[in-house]
Phi, psi and omega in degrees: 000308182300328178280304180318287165332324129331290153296331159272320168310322135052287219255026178229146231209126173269133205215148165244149177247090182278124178316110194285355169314326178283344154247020155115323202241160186266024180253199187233126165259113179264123179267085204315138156283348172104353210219181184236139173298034136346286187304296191326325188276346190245345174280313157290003184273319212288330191275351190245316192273331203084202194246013155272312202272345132333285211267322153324308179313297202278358129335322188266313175333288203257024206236315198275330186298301205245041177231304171114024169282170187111329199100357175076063170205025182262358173250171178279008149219041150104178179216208199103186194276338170303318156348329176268005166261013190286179156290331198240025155278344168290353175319287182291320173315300196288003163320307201309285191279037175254314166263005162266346183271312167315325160290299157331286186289352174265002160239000199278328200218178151331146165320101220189148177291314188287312169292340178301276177335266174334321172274347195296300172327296159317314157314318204271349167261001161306320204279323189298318168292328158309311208271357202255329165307296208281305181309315206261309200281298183293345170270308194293334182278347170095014169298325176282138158267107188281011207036273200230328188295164159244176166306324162287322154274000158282282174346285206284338181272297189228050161212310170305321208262335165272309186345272142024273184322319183253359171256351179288296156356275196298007187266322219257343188299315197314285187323312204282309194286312187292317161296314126341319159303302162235078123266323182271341165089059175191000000 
């Protein structure tokens, strides 16, 4: 389920919604965040599966991915094994210890909003940090295709520029897993 979860977050682009009455019009306005419940998906599997059932879905992720299943369209711009020259491929490498650690600290005590929140976190600096390592170690070696960017502005894309976006995510996942949790009664 946490591999399903995964690939459908992918293909879903995360948006808030605002009353547009507060700004002169009477409609509900919607505001893309830039980013796909991607994250949210490898932070709830881990909070709900723990930190084995974590970190296999995203083992099988980035395993179907970079095998070139799909039609090569299970990652959010596309996979096969070239794929590891992408820029945002340390990203998903950081699914794996993002979500076992995240899964580890979302089992060490009771279910709680605030520990929940705090391993989503901790995941969402796993994930950043791996991908921001992989990005920084394989961009300085000329291994990536940065397109028009330099290194520092891929950095700024896509680990700064999201960031916001995905701590918001992981906010809102602590909450979504601590209510499922005692609904399932665990």
């Amino acid at each position: 389920m946490g591999l399903l979860l995964t690939i459908g977050g992918t293909l879903l682009e995360v948006a808030i919604a605002s009353p547009g009455s507060l700004w002169g019009s009477g409609s509900l306005q919607v505001h893309s965040l830039g980013v796909t419940f991607q994250v949210g998906a490898v932070l709830l599997t881990a909070c709900l599966g723990g930190r084995t059932a974590g970190a296999l879905a995203q083992v099988s992720y980035v395993a179907l991915g970079v095998m070139g299943v799909m039609g090569q369209a299970i990652f959010g711009q596309g996979g096969g094994l070239g794929y590891v020259q992408q820029p945002t491929f340390g990203y998903l490498l950081g699914f794996i210890p993002g979500a076992w650690l995240c899964g580890l600290i979302a089992f060490r005590l009771r279910p709680q909003v605030e520990m929940l929140a705090a391993s989503c976190l901790a995941g969402l600096a796993v994930i950043h940090v791996c991908g921001a390592l992989y990005l920084t170690l394989f961009g300085l070696l000329g291994l990536l295709d940065l397109g028009a960017f330099s290194l520092g502005q891929a950095l700024i894309r896509y680990s700064l520029a999201a960031l916001p976006a995905h701590g918001a995510i992981a906010c809102a996942t602590a909450v979504l897993a601590f209510c499922l949790r005692r609904v399932l009664l665990y």
